[in-house]
C-alpha positions as a Markdown table, in Angstrom:
| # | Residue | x | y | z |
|---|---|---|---|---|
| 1 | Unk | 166.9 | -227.6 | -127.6 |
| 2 | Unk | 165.5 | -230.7 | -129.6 |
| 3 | Unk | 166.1 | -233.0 | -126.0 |
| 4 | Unk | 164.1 | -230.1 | -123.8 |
| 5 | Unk | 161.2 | -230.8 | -126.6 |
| 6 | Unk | 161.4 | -234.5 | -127.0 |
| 7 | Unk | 161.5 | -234.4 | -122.7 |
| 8 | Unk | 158.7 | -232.1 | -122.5 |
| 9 | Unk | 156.5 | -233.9 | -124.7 |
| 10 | Unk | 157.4 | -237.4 | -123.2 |
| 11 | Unk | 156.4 | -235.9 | -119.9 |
| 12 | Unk | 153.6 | -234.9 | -121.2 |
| 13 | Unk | 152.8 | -238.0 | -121.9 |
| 14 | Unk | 154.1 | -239.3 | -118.8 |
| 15 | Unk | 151.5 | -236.9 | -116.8 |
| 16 | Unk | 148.1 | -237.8 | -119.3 |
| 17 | Unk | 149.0 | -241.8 | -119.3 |
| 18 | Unk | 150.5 | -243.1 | -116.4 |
| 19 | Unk | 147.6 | -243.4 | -114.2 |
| 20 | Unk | 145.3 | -245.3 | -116.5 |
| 21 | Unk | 148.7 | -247.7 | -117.6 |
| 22 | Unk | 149.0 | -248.1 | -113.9 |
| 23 | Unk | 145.0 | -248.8 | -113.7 |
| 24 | Unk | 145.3 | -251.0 | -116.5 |
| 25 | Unk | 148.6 | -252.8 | -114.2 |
| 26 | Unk | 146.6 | -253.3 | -111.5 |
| 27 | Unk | 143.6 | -254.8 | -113.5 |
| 28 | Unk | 145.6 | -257.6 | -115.3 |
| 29 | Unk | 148.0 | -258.3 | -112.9 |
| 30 | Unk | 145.9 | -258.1 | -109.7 |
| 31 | Unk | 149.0 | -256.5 | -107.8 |
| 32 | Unk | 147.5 | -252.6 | -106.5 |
| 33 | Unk | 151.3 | -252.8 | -104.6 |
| 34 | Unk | 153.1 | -253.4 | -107.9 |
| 35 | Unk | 150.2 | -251.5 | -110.8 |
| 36 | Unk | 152.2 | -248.1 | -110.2 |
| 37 | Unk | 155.7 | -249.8 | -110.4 |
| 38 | Unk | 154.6 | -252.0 | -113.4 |
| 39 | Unk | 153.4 | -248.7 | -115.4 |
| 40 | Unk | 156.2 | -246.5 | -114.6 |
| 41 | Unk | 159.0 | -249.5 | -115.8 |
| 42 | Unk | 156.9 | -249.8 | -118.8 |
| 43 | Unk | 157.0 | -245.7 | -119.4 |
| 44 | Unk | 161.0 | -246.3 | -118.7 |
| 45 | Unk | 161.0 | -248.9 | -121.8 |
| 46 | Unk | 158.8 | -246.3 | -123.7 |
| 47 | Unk | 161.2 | -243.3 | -123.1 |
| 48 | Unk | 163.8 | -245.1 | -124.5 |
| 49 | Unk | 161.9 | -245.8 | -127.6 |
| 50 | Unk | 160.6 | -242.5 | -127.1 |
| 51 | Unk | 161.2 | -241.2 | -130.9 |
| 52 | Unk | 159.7 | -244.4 | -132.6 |
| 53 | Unk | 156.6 | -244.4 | -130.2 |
| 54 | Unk | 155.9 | -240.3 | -131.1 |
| 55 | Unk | 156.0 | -241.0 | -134.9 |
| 56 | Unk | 153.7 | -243.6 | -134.1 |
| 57 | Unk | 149.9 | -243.7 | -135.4 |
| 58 | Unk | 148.6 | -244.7 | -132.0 |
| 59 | Unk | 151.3 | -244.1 | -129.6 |
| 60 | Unk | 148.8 | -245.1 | -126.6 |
| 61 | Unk | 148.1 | -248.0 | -127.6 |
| 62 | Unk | 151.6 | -249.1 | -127.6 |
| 63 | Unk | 152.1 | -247.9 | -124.6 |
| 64 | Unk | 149.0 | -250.3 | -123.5 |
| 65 | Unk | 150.9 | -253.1 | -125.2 |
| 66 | Unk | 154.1 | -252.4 | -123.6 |
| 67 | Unk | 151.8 | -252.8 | -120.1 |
| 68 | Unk | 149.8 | -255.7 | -121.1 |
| 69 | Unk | 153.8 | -257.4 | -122.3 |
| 70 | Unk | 155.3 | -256.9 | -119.0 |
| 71 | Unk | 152.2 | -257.9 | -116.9 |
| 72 | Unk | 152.3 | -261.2 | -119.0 |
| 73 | Unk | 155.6 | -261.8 | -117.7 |
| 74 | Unk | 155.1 | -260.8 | -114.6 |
| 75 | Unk | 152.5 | -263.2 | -114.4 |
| 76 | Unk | 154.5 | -265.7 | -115.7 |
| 77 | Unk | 157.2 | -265.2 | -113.0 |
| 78 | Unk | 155.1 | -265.7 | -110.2 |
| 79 | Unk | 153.5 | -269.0 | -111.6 |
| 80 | Unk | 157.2 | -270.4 | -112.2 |
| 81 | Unk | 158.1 | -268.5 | -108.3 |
| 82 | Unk | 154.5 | -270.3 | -107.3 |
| 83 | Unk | 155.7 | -274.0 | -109.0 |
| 84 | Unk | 159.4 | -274.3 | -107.9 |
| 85 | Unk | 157.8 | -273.1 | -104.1 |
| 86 | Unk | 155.6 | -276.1 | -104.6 |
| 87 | Unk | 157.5 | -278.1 | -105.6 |
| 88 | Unk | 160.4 | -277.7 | -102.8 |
| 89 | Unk | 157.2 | -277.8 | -100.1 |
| 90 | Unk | 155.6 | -281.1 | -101.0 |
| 91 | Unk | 155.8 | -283.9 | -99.2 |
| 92 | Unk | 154.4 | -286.4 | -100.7 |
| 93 | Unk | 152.0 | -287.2 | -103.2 |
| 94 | Unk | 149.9 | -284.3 | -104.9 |
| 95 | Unk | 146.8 | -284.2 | -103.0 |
| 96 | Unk | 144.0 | -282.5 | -105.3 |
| 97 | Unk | 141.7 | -280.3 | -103.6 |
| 98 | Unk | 137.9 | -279.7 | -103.7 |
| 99 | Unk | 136.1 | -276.4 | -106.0 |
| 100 | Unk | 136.2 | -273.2 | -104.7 |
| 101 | Unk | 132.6 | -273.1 | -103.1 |
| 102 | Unk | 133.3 | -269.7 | -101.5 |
| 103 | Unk | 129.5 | -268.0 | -101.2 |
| 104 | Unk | 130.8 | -264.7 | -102.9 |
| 105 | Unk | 133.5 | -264.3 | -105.5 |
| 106 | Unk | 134.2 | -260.9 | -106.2 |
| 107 | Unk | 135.4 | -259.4 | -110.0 |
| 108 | Unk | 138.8 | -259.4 | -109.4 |
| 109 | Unk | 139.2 | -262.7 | -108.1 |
| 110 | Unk | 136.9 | -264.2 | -111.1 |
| 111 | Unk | 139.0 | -262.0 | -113.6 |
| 112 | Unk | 142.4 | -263.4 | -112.2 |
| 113 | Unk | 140.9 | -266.7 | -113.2 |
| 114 | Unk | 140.8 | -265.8 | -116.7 |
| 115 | Unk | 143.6 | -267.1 | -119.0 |
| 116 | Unk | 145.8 | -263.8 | -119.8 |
| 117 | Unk | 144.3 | -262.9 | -123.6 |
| 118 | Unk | 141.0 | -262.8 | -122.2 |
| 119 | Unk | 141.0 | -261.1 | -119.2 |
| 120 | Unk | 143.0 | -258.5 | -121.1 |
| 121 | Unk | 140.2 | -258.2 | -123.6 |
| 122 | Unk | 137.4 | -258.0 | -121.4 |
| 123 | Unk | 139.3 | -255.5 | -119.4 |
| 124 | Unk | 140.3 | -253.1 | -122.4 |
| 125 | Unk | 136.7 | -253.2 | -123.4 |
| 126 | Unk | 134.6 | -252.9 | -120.9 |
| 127 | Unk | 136.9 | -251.0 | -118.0 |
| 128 | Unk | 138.5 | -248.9 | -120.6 |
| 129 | Unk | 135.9 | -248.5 | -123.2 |
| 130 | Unk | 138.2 | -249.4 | -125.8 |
| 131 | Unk | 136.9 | -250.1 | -129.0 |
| 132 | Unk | 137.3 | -254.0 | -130.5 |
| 133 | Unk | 140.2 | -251.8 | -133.0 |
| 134 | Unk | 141.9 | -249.5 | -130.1 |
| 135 | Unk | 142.0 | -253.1 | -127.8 |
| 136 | Unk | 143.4 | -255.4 | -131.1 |
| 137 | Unk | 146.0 | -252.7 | -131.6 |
| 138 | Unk | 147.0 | -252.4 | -127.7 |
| 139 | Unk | 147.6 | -256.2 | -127.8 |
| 140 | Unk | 148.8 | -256.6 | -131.1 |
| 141 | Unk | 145.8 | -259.1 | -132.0 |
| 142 | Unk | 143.6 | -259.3 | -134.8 |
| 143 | Unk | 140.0 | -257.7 | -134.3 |
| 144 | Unk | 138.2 | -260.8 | -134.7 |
| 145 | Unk | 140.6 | -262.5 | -131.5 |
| 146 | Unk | 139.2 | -259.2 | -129.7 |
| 147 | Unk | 136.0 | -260.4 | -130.5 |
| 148 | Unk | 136.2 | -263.9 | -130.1 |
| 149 | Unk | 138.2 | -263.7 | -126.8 |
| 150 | Unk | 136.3 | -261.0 | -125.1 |
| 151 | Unk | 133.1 | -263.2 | -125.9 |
| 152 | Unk | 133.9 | -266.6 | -124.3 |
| 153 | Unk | 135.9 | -264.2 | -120.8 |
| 154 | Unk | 132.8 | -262.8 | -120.4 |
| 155 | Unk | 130.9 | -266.2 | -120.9 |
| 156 | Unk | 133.5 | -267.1 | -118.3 |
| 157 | Unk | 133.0 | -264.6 | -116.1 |
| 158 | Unk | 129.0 | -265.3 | -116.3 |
| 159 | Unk | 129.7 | -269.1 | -115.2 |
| 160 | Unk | 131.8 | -268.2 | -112.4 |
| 161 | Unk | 129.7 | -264.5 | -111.1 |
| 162 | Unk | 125.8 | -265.3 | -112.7 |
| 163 | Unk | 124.3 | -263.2 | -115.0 |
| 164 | Unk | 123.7 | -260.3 | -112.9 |
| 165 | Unk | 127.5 | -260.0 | -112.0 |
| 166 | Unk | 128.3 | -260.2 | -115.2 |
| 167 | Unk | 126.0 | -257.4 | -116.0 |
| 168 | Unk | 127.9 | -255.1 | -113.6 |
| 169 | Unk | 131.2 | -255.9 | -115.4 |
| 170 | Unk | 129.5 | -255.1 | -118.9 |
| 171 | Unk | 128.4 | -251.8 | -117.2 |
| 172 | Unk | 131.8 | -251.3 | -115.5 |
| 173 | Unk | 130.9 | -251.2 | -111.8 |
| 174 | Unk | 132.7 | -254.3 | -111.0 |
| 175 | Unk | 136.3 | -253.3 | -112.2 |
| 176 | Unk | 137.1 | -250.0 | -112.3 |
């Protein structure tokens, strides 16, 4: 009987989280093909933890953790896939190319540019709502990096988009 409870209360959890951890995917990694994929291997992780993660104090914002962890790495892959490819293709000498000088740049594209902490920040607050506290406890950072690091993506984010782009991130339109 204590499995059918523990598995009826992870599902539970299952059905009331895994579409914002699969949101949450698609926002840091930039992969809609691989956000649903991404969140359900990271569920898999938390069900085996399951009975640590329910004693927990803030169960989802492990669970945000455990997302924003393997989307790191995910990342991570496909800048060392992205390298060794480049590597094998060159012929040559590195040639360097010119700026980006694309007339429009939409959110997602300016967020991928965003070094990993930040982007996670700015997406936690401002797509999520998250509070500085709830965001420093889903990536295990102090309040202050939440802070700090949410300031200078979203200075980012106003150099590459202008102001008024930016605005529409602050107000959520822009990637949601």
């Amino acid at each position: 009987m204590l499995v059918d409870h523990r598995s009826a209360e992870f599902h539970d959890f299952f059905e009331r989280h895994h579409a914002e951890l699969a949101r949450l995917s698609w926002l840091l990694t930039g992969e809609a093909d691989a956000a649903d994929d991404l969140a359900a291997d990271a569920l898999v992780a938390l069900w085996q933890r399951w009975d640590r993660l329910r004693a927990a104090e803030h169960p989802l914002a492990y669970a945000r953790g455990v997302v924003a962890n393997m989307a790191r790495e995910r990342i991570r892959a496909a800048t060392r896939e992205r390298r060794r490819i480049a590597l094998f293709w060159s012929r040559g000498p590195h040639q360097v190319q010119g700026p980006d000088v694309a007339a429009v740049m939409d959110v997602r594209a300016a967020l991928d540019r965003l070094p990993f902490r930040k982007r996670a920040c700015v997406v936690l607050r401002h797509a999520f709502d998250l509070s500085e506290k709830d965001t420093a406890l889903a990536l295990g950072i102090s309040v202050g990096a939440v802070k700090s690091q949410t300031s200078k993506g979203m200075a980012e984010l106003e150099r590459v988009l202008g102001a008024r782009a930016t605005g529409d991130v602050v107000a959520g339109r822009g990637i949601r």
